[in-house]
C-alpha positions, -999 to 999 in steps of 0.1 A, spaced: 2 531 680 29 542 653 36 573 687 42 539 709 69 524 686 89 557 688 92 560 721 103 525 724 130 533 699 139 562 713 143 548 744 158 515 731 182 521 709 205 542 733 205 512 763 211 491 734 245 508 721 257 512 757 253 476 765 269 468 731 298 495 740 303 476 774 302 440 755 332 458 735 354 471 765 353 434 786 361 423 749 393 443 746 405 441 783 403 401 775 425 407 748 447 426 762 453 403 790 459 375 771 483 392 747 504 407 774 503 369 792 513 351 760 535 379 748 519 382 721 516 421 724 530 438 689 553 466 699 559 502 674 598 496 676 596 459 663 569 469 638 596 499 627 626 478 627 607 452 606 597 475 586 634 481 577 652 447 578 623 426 567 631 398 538 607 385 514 594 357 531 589 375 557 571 403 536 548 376 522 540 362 557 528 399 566 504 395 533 495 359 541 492 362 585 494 397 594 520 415 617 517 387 642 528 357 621 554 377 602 572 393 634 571 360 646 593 352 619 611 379 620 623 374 658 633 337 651 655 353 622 669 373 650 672 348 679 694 326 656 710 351 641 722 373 680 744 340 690 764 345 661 765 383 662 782 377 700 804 348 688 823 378 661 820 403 691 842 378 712 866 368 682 868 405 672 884 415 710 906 386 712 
């Protein structure tokens, strides 16, 4: 009997990781999808530029959310601060 139970662990336990491993992949091309749909994707330059221009609210909503909820931030800081950056450009060649 105890030669029985190895062979079906033996035999198991492999078929078990690879349908685990496949669970894992559908799981991550889901994700993907919906990320790139909803834009949610994080990209390495916003992450570095970030990284470099962040403010303190913005550092505590990286401890508090993670990198999504503080880029978020982050690019709203930048979306209302790019209509006055072009508003200086056009006063600065008149």
């Amino acid at each position: 009997m105890p030669g029985t139970m190895t062979i079906w662990f033996v035999a198991a336990i492999p078929v078990l990781i690879m349908f685990f491993a496949l669970a894992m992949e559908r799981l991550e091309h889901r994700l993907r999808y919906l990320a790139a749909r909803e834009n949610l994707a994080v990209q390495e330059n916003e992450v570095e530029e970030f990284l470099q221009a962040a403010r303190p609210d913005e550092v505590r909503a990286l401890y508090r959310t993670g990198i999504t909820g503080a880029l978020e931030l982050f690019r709203r800081r930048r979306l209302r601060r790019s209509p006055l950056i072009r508003s200086r450009r056009v006063e600065q060649q008149s």
